[in-house]
TIRO-2110 file (N, C-alpha, C; in Angstrom, 1 decimal):
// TIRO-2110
0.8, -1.2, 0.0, N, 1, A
0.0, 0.0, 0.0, CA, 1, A
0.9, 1.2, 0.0, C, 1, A
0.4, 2.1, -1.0, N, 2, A
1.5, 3.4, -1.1, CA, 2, A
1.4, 4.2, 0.2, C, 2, A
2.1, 5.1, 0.3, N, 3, A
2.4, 6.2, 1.6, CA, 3, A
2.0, 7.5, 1.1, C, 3, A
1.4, 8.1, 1.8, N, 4, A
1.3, 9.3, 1.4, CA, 4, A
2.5, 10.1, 1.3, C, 4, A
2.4, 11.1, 0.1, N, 5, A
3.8, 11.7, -0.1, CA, 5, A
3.4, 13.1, -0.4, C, 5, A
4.3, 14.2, -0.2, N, 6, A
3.9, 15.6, -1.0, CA, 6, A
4.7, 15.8, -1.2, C, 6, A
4.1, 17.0, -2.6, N, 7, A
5.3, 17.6, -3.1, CA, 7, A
4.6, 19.1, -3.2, C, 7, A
5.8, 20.1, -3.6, N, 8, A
5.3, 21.2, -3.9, CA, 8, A
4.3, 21.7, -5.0, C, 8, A
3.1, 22.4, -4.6, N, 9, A
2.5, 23.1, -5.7, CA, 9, A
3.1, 23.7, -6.7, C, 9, A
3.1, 23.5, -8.1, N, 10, A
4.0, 24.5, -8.9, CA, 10, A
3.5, 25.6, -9.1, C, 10, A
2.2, 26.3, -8.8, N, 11, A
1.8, 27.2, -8.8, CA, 11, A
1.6, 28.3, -7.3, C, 11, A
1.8, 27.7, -6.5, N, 12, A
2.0, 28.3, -5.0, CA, 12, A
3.0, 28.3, -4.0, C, 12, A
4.0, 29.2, -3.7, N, 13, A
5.2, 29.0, -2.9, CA, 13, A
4.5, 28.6, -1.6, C, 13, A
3.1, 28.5, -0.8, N, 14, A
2.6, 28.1, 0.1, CA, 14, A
1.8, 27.0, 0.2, C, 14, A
2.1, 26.0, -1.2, N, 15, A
1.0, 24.8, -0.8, CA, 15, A
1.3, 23.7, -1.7, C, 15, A
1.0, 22.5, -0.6, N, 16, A
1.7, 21.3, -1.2, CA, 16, A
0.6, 20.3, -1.7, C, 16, A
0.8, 19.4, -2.6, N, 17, A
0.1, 18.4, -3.2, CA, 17, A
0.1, 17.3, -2.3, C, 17, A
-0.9, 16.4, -1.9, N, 18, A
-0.8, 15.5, -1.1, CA, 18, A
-1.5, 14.3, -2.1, C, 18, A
-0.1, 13.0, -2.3, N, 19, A
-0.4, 12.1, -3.4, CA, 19, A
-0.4, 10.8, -2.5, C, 19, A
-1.1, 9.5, -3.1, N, 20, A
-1.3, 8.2, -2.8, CA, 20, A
-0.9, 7.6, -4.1, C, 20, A
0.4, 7.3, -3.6, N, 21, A
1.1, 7.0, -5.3, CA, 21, A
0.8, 7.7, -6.6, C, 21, A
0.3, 7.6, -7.3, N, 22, A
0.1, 8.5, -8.4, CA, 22, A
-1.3, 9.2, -8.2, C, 22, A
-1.9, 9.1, -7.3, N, 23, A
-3.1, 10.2, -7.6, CA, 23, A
-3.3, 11.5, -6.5, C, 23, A
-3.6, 12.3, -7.0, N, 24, A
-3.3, 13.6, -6.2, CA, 24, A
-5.1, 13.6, -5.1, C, 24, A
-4.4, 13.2, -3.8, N, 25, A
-5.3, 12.7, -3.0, CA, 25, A
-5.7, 14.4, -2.0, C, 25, A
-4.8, 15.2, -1.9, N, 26, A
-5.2, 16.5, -1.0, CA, 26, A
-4.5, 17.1, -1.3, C, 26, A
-4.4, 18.3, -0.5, N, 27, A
-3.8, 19.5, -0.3, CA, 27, A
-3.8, 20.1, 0.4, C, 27, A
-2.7, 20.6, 1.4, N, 28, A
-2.2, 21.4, 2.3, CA, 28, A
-1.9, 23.2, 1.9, C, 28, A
-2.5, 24.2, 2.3, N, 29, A
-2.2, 25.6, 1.6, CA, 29, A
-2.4, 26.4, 3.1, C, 29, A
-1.4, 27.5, 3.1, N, 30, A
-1.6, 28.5, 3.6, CA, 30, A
-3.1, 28.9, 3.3, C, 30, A
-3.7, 29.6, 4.5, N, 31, A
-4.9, 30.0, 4.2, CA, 31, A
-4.8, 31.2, 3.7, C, 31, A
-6.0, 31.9, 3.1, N, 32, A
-5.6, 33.4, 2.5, CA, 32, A
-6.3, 34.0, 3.8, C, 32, A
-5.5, 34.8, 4.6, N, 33, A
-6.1, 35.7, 5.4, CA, 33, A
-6.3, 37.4, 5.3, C, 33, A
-7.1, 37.9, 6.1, N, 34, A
-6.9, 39.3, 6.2, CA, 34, A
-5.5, 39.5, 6.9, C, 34, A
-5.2, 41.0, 6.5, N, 35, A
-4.0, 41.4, 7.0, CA, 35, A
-4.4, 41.5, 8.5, C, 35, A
-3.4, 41.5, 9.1, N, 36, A
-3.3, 41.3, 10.9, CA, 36, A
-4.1, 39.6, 11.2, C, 36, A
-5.2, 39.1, 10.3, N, 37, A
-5.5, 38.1, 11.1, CA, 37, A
-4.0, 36.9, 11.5, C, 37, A
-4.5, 35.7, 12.4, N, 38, A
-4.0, 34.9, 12.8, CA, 38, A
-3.7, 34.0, 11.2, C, 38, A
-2.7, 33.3, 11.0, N, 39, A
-2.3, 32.6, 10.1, CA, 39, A
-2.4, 31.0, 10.4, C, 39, A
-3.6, 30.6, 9.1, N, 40, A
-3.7, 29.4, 9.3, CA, 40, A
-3.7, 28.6, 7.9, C, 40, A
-3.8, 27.1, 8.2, N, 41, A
-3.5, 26.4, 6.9, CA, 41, A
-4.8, 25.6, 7.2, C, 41, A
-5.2, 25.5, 5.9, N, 42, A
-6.0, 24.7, 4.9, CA, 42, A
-5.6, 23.5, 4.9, C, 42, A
-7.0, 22.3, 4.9, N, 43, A
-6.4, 21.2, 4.5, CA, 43, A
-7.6, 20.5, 3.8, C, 43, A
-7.2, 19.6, 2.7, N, 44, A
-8.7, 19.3, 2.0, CA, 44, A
-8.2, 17.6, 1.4, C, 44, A
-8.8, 17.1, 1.8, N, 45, A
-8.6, 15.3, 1.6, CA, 45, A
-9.6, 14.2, 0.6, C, 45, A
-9.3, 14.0, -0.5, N, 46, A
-10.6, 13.3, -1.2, CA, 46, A
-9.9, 13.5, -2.9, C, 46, A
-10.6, 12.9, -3.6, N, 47, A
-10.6, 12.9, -4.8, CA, 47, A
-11.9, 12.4, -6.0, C, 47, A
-11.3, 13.2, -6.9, N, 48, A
-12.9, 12.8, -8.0, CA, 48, A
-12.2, 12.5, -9.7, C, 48, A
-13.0, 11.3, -9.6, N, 49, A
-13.9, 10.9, -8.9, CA, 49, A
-13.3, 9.6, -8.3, C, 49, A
-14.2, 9.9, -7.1, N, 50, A
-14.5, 8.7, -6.1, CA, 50, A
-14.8, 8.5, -5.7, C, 50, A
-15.1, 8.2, -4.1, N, 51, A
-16.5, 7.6, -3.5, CA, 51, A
-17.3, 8.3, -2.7, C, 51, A
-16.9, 9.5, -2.8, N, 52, A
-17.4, 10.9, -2.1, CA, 52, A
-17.0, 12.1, -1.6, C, 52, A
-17.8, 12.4, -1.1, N, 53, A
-17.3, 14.3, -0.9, CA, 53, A
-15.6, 14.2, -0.6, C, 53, A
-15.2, 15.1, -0.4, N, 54, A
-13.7, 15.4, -0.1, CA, 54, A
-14.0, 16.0, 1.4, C, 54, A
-13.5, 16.1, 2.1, N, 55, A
-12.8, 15.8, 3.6, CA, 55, A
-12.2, 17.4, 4.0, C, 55, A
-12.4, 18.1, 4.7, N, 56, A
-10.8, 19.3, 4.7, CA, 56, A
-11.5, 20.3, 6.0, C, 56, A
-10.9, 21.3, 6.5, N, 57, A
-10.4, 22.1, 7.3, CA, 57, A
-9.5, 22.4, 7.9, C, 57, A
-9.0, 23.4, 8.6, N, 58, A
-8.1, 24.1, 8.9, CA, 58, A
-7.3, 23.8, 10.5, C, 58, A
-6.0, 24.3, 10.5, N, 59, A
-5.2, 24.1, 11.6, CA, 59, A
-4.3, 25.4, 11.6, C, 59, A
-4.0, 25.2, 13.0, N, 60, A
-3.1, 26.6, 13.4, CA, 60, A
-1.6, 26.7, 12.7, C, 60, A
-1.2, 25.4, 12.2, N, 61, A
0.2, 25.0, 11.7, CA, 61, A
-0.2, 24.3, 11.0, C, 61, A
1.4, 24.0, 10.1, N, 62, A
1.2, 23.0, 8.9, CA, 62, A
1.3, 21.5, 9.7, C, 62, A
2.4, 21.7, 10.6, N, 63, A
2.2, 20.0, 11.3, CA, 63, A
0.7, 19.5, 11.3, C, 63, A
0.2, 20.9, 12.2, N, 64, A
-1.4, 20.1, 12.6, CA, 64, A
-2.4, 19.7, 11.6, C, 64, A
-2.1, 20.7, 10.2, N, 65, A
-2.8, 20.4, 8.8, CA, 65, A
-2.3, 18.8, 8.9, C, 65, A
-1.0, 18.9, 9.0, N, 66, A
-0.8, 17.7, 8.2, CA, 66, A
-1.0, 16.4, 8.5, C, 66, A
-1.0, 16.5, 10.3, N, 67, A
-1.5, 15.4, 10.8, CA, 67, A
-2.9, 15.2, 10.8, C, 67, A
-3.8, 16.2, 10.9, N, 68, A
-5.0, 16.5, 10.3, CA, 68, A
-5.7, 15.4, 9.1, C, 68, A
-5.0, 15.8, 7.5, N, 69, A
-5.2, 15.5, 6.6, CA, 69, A
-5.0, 13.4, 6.1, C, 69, A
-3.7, 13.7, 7.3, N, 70, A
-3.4, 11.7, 7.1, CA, 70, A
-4.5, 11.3, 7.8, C, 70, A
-5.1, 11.7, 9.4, N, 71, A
-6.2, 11.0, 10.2, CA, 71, A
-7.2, 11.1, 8.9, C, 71, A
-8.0, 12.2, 8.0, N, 72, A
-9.0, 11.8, 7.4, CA, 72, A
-8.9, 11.1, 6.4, C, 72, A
-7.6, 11.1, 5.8, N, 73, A
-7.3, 9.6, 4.7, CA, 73, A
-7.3, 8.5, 5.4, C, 73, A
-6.7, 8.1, 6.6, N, 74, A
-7.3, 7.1, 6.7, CA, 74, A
-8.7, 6.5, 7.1, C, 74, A
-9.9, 7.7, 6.9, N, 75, A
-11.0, 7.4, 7.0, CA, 75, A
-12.1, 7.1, 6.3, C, 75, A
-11.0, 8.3, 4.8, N, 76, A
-11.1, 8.1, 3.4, CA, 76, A
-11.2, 7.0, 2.7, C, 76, A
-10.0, 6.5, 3.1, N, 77, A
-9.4, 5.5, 1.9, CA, 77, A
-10.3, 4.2, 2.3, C, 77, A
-10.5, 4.0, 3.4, N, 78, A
-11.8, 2.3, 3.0, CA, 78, A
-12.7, 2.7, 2.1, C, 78, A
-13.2, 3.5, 2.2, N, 79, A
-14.3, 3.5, 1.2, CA, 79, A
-14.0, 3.8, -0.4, C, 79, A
-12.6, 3.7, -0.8, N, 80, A
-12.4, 3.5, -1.9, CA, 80, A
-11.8, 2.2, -2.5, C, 80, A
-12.4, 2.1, -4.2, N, 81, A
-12.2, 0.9, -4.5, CA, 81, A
-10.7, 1.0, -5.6, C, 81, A
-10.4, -0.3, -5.8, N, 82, A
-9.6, -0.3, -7.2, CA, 82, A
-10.4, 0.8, -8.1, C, 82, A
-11.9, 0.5, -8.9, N, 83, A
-12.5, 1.3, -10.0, CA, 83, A
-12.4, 2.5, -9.4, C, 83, A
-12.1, 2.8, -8.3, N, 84, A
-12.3, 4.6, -8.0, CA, 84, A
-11.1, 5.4, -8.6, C, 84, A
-9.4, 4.8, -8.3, N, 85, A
-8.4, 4.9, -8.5, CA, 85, A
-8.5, 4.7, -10.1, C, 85, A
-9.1, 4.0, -10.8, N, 86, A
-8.6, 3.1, -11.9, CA, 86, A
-9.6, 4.4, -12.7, C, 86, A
-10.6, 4.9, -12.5, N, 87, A
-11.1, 6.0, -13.2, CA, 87, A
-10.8, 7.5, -13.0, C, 87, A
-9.8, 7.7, -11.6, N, 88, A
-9.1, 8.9, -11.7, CA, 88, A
-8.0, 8.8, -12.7, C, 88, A
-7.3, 7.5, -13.0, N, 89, A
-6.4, 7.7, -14.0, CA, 89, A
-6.9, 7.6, -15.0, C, 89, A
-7.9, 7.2, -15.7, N, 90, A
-8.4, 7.2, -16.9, CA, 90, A
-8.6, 9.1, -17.0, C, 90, A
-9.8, 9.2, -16.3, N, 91, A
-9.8, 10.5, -16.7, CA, 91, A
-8.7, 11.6, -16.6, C, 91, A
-7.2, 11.5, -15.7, N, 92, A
-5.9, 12.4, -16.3, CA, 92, A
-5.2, 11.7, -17.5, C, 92, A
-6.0, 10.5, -17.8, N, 93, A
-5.0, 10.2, -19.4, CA, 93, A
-5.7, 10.8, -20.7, C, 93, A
-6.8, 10.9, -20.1, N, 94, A
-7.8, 11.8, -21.2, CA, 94, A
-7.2, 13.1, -21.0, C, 94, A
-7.4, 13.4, -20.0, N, 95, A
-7.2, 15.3, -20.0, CA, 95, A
-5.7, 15.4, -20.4, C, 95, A
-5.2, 14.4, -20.0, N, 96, A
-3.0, 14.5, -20.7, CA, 96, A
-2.9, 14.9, -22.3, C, 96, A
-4.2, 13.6, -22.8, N, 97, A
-3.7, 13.7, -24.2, CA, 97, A
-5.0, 14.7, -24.4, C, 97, A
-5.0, 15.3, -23.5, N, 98, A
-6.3, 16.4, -24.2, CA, 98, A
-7.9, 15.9, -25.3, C, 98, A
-7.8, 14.9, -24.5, N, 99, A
-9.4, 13.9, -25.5, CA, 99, A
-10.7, 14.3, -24.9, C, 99, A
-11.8, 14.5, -25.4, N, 100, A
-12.9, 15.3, -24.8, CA, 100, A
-13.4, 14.3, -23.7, C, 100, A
-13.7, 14.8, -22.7, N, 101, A
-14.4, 14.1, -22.1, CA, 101, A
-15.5, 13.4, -22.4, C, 101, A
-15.7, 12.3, -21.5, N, 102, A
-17.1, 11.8, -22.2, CA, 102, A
-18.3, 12.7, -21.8, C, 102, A
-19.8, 12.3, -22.9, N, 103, A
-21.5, 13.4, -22.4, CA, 103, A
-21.5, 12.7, -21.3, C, 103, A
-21.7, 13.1, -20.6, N, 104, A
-22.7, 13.0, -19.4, CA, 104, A
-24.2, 12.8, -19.5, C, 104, A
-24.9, 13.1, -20.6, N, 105, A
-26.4, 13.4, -20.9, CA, 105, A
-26.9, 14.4, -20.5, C, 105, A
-26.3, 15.2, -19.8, N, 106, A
-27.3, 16.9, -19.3, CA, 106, A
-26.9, 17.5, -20.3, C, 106, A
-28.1, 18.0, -20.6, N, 107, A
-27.8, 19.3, -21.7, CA, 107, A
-27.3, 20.6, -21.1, C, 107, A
-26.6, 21.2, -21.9, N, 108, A
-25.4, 22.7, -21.9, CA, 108, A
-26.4, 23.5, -21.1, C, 108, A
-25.6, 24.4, -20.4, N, 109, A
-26.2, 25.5, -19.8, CA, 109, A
-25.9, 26.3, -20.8, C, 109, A
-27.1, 27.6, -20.4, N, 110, A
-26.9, 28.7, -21.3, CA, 110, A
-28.5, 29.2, -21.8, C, 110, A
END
């Protein structure tokens, strides 16, 4: 069974990717606060698709995010299957080679 691992956001000097071997399972981020408030971090746990909502709130530090974020993966992760994993990679091999998603049957807004 993989380990959770992070790496840095390449788009944020304040927020890390949180992976379960190849799929990008959370994220850890500086919160955006008002000036003068207290500084806190964000944490948000889940992925889609999968077996449900995503997981997340905040801590006074990144330790606490982060210890935070592994307790709700492991609360996460039973309730996911092989097909949950096996259709998040399908759908980043579509979006890699840029292939339209599949209809869904709802018709377009607008």
């Amino acid at each position: 069974m993989p380990e959770l691992t992070r790496r840095p956001d390449p788009h944020r000097c304040d927020s890390w990717h949180v992976y379960y071997g190849d799929i990008h399972v959370g994220t850890i981020a500086r919160a955006v606060a008002l000036r003068n408030a207290i500084t806190q971090w964000k944490w948000s746990c889940g992925f889609y698709p999968g077996p449900g909502d995503q997981l997340g709130g905040t801590a006074d530090t990144f330790a606490e995010a982060r210890v935070a974020l592994k307790a709700a993966w492991q609360d996460y992760l039973p309730r996911c299957t092989k097909s949950d994993f096996q259709a998040w990679r399908e759908q980043h091999r579509r979006f890699d080679r840029a292939e339209p998603m599949p209809h869904d049957g709802r018709a377009p807004h607008g």
